[in-house]
Residue, then its C-alpha position, 0 to 999 in steps of 0.5 A: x290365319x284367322x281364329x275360328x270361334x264358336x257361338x253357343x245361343x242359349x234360351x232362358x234358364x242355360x238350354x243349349x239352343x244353337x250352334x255354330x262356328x265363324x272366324x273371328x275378323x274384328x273385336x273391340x269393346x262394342x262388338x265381334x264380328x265373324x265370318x261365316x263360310x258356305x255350306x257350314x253346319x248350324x246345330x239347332x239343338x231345339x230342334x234336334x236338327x242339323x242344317x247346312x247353310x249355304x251362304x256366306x254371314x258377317x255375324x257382328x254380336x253386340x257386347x253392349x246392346x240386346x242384339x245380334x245380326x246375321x248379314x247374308x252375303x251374295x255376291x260380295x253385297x248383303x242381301x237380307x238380314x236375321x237380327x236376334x233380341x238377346x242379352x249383350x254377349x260374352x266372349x270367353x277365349x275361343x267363344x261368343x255365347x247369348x241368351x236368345x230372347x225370341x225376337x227377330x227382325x228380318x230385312x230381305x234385299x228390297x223388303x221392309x224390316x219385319x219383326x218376326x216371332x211374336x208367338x215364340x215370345x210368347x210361348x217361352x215365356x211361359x215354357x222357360x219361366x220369364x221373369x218380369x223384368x227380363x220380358x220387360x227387357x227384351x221388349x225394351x231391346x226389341x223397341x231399341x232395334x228398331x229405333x236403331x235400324x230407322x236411325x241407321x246406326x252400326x251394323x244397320x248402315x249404308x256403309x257396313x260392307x266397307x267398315x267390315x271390309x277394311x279389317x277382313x282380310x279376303x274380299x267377301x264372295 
């Protein structure tokens, strides 16, 4: 049996922002990846709502690097991707948690890369009082992602389904 493991996003300054659960289905010093069931809850506490969300995820959290990556799963292959900017998270016993840093990067199957965000970036920067070095920081990590999804580097390759693949236990539905 796989272990369920909670995510705790949080915006600058330690505000809860989101929440939701996954299994744990493979960690090691770079990264955690989870799986993420259909039609599991997704607290946005920003937004005082919760919302079911239909799909099936790999979710791989980097440990070392200002990002993390949702891969929408359908029908076995991933169709569309959700990338935060964020600081490298933590994994406590039963928990990975983050600092969100506005941006994001979206891929749809057959679409370009499109950063998104810009103005939530923006906006907070303002509302949760970023300091200089983090707003340097996150557009530091921002040019880092994309260089890493141009030069195909883990979880943005070809190959992600079958490393991810050869550690899960069930096949992706």
């Amino acid at each position: 049996m796989s272990k369920l493991m909670t995510v705790y996003a949080y915006k600058h300054t330690d505000i809860l922002h989101c929440e939701w659960k996954g299994e744990l289905i493979c960690q090691n010093d770079e990264y955690v990846v989870l799986r993420c069931q259909p039609n599991r809850p997704f607290i946005h506490h920003t937004k005082g709502k919760t919302f079911l969300m239909s799909h099936e995820s790999l979710e791989v959290f980097s440990l070392k690097d200002g990002f993390n990556a949702a891969l929408t799963v359908e029908d076995g292959e991933i169709t569309a991707y959700y990338v935060n900017v964020a600081q490298p998270c933590v994994v406590n016993e039963n928990a990975i948690s983050y600092v969100d840093l506005d941006f994001d990067m979206v891929k749809r199957k057959g679409k370009e890369w499109k950063v998104v965000d810009e103005d939530e970036f923006l906006e907070n920067q303002l509302t949760y009082h970023y300091p200089p070095d983090l707003i340097e920081y996150a557009m530091n990590e921002l040019d880092a992602l994309k260089t890493r999804i141009e030069t195909n580097q883990f979880p943005f390759h070809s190959t992600i389904e079958q490393d991810i693949l050869c550690v899960m236990e069930e096949p992706l539905t």
